[in-house]
N, C-alpha and C positions, 0 to 999 in steps of 0.2 A: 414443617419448615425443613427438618433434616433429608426429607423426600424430596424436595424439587431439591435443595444441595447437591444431591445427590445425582440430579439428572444434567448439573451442568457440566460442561465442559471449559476449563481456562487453557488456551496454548498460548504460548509466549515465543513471539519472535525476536530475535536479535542479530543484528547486523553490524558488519565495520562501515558497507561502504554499501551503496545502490551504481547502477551504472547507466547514465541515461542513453537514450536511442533517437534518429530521425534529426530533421536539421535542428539547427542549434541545439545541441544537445547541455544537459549541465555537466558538468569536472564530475568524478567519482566523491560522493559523499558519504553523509550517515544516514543511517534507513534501522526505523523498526518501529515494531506495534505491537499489538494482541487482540488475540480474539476470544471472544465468550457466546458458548451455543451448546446445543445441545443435538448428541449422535442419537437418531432414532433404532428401531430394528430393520435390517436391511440393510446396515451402513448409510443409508442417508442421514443426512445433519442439517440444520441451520444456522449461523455465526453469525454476532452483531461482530463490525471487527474497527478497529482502529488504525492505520500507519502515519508517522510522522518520517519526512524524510527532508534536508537538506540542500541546498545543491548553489552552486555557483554561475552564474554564465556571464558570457563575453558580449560587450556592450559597445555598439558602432555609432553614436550621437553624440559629438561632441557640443557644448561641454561636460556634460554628465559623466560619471564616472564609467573607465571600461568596462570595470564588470560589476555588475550585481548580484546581492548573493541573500540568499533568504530560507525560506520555512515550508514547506508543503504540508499540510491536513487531510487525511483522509478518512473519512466514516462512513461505512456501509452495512451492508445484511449481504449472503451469498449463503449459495445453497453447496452441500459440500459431499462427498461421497471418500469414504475410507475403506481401506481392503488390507486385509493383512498378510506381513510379508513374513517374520520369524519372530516367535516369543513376542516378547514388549513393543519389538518394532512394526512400522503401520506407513503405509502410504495415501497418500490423499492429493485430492483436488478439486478445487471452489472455482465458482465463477456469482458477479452479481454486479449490481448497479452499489455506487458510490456517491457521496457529495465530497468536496473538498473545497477547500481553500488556502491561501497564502498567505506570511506574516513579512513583513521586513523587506520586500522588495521595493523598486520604487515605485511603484502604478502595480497595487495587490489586486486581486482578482477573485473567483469561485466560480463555482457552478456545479454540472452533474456529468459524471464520467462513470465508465465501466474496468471490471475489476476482476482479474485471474489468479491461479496460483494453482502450484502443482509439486509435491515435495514428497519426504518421510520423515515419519515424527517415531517417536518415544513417550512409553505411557510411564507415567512415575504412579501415579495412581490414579483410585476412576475419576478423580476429578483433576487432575492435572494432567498437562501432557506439554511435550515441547516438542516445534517443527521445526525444522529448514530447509527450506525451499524457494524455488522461483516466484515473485510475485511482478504483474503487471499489471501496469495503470494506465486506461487510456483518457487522457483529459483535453476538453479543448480549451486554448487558453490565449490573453494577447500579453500575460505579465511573461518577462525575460527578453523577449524581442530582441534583435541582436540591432535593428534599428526599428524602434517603436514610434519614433515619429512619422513613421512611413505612411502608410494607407491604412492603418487600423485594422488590417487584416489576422486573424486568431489562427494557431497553430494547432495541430497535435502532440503531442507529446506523452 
């Protein structure tokens, strides 16, 4: 048991705010997650990973409220590559398919999107480390809508 402990890896991301992109975008919110995986030799790795984030948007349906505001889910696997930069310090970046879902909006949604990130991390020890970095989510989706009663047409975001 101490052996495979040994082979994983836990990073801990933390954020104040995520910043959305492409039309209707959401207001800057809260964003964070973790990942659990294990760095091979080579610098290649594997990560199951987690992000929860946040976000607000602007609603054009009257009478419904203008904005709605809600929860994003995200869980995947990406495959990850690390290279080192000085001492403790390490840089990386993953890519991989995701599933996610939504809580609290008004018409919640899911599905499967794909999944980036690219950063430098801190090793505290072999089985901890902490990153910060860029991460992006491509999901296609019809929750948020800026008018959803329209043609049922789904976004990226």
């Amino acid at each position: 048991m101490k052996k495979l402990l040994s082979m994983m890896v836990v990073a801990a991301f933390c954020s104040v705010m995520a910043i959305g992109c492409g039309d209707d975008a959401a207001e800057e919110c809260l964003y964070w997650g973790f990942d659990i995986g294990r760095t091979f030799c080579g610098c290649w790795g594997l990560d199951l990973f987690y992000r929860y984030h946040s976000g607000q948007y602007e609603r054009d349906n009257p009478p419904q409220p203008s904005k709605d505001g809600g929860e994003m889910h995200h869980v995947g696997i990406k495959f990850t590559y690390e290279f080192p930069i000085s001492g403790r310090w390490y840089g990386w970046a993953g890519a991989g398919p995701e599933y996610w879902w939504t809580n609290d909006y008004l018409a919640d949604d899911d599905g499967f999107g794909v999944f980036a990130e690219v950063g430098v991390g801190y090793v505290i020890s072999q089985s901890l480390r902490l990153r910060a970095g860029l991460n992006i989510h491509g999901v296609d989706t019809e929750v948020t809508r800026k008018n959803p009663a329209d043609d049922g047409d789904s976004r990226w975001l």
